[in-house]
N, C-alpha and C positions, 0 to 999 in steps of 0.2 A: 095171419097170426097162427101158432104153432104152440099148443098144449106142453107144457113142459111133465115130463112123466115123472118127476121128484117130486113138485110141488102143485102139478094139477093147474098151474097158470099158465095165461096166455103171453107170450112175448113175441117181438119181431127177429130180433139176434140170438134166437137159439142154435144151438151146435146141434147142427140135422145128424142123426143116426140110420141104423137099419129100422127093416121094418116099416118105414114112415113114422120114428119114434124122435123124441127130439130133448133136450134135455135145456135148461136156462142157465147165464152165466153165471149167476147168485148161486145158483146149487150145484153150480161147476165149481164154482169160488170155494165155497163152503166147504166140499170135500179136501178141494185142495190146502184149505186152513187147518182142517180138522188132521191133514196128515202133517202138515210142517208142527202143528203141537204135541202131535205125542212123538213124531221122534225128537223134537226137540226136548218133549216131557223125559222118554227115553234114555237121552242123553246124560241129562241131569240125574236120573234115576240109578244110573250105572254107577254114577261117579260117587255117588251120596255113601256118606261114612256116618257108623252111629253117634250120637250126640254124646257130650258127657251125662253120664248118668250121676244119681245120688249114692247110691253105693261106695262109686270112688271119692264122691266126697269126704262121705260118711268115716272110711276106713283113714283117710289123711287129718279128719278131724280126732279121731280117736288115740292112732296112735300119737298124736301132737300133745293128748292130756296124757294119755300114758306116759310118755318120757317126761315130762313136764311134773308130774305126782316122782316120777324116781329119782328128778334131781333135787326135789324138794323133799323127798324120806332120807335118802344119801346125807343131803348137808345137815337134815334134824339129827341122826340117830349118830350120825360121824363116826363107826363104828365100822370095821372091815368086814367083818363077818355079816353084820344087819347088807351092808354094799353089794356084796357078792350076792347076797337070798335077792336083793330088789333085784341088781341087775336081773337076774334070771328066769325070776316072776317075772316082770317089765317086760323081757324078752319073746319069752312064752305068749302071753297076753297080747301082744301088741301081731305074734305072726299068727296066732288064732282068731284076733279080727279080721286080720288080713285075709286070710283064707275064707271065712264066711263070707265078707263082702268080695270077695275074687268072685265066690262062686255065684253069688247074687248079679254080680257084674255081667258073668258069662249067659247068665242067661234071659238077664234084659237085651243082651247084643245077640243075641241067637234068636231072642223073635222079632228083633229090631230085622236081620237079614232073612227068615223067614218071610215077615212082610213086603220086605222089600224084592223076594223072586215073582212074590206072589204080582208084584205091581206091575215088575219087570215084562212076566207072562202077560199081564192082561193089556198094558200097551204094544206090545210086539203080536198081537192075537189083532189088536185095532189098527196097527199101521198094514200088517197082511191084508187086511180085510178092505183097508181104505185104499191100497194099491193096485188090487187086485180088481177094484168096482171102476179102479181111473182107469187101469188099463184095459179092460173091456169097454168101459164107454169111448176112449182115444180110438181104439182097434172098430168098434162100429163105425166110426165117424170118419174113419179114412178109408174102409171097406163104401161106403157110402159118397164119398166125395169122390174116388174113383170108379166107383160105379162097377168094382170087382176085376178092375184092369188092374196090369202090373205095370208101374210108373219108370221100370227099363227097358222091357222087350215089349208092352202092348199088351204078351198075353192074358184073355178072359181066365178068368177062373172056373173052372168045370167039376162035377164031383166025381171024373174019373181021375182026376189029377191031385196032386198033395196041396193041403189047403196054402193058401199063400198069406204071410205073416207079416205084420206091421214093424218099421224098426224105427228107434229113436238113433239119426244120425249125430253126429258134435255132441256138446256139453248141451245139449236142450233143456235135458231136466235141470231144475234147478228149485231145492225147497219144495218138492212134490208138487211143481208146478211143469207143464208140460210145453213146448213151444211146436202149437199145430202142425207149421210149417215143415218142419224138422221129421216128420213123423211121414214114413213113406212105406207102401205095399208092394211087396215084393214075392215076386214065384221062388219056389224053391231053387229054381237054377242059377235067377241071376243075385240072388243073395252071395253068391260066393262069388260073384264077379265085384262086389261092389266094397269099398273099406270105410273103416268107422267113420268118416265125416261124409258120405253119401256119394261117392268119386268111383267112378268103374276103372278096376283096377289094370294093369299091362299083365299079359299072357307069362309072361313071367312070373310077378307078383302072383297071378294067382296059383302059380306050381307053389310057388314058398306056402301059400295062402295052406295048399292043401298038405 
């Protein structure tokens, strides 16, 4: 049985790490839930436009009774001179609501996108942060399954040599879900032997490579 280090339980199917540290699927799972929601939160986040406000109501109710009072002074006064003063009043009136509720408008929508960098920031601060704990736990667990060997050439890892680095070969990722398998430790040499779906590449290919 193997103490999981998230949640302090015991499990039989933990994902062995370094150290003799071990972590449980539940709160392997978990991570990985919690990252497909915010960029999917993200997503939706980006695209989101501000609602209609009252303001614009406000202003389209307004000037409806304004023009509405001018054609009802027009047909009472029937009078050219009284016609021309309404129009003008009417006119006046109707784009001096207008401007107030513009201005009320602009800046219900300017803390509406305010809030919304601020959201933007704080899910993009959570999927960093959730990516960056998976891919340290992934990079432990396959430093650990290979036991610090390099899964082309054989060679151990040593610290006179550059550290050797985990890579995700094919479409593995998928929904901030990672596919174990796919996920292989490589020395710095033969990393550049080797092309994005995990295939050692022809001595040619890799002059192109370089």
């Amino acid at each position: 049985m193997n103490v999981c280090r998230e949640c302090s339980q015991e499990h039989n199917d933990s994902l062995q790490l370094g150290q003799g540290g071990c972590i449980c699927p539940d709160c392997l799972k978990a991570k990985e839930n919690r990252l497909v929601s915010s960029k999917s939160g993200l997503s939706k986040e980006e695209s989101s436009k501000p609602p209609s406000n009252v303001w614009d109501t406000t202003a389209i109710i307004i000037a409806g009774f304004i023009a509405a009072v001018g054609v009802y002074l027009i047909f009472r006064f029937n009078n050219t001179a009284h016609t021309i003063w309404i129009i003008i009043i009417g006119y006046l009136a109707s784009r001096g609501v207008q401007n107030v509720m513009k201005s009320k408008s602009q800046k219900h929508n300017e803390m509406f996108y305010r809030e919304k960098e601020s959201r933007i920031a704080e899910l993009q601060k959570n999927i960093d942060s959730l990516e960056g704990e998976l891919s340290s736990i992934y990079e432990e667990a396959v430093k650990h399954r290979e036991q610090g060997r390099c899964q082309h050439c054989g060679r151990i890892e040593r610290p006179s040599m550059a550290p050797f680095q985990v890579y995700n070969f094919s479409d593995a990722e998928t929904e901030g879900s990672y596919d174990f398998s796919h996920l292989m430790l490589l020395c710095e040499n033969c990393r550049s032997k080797i092309d994005e779906s995990g295939n050692e590449l022809s001595k040619k290919e890799r002059r192109k490579k370089k």
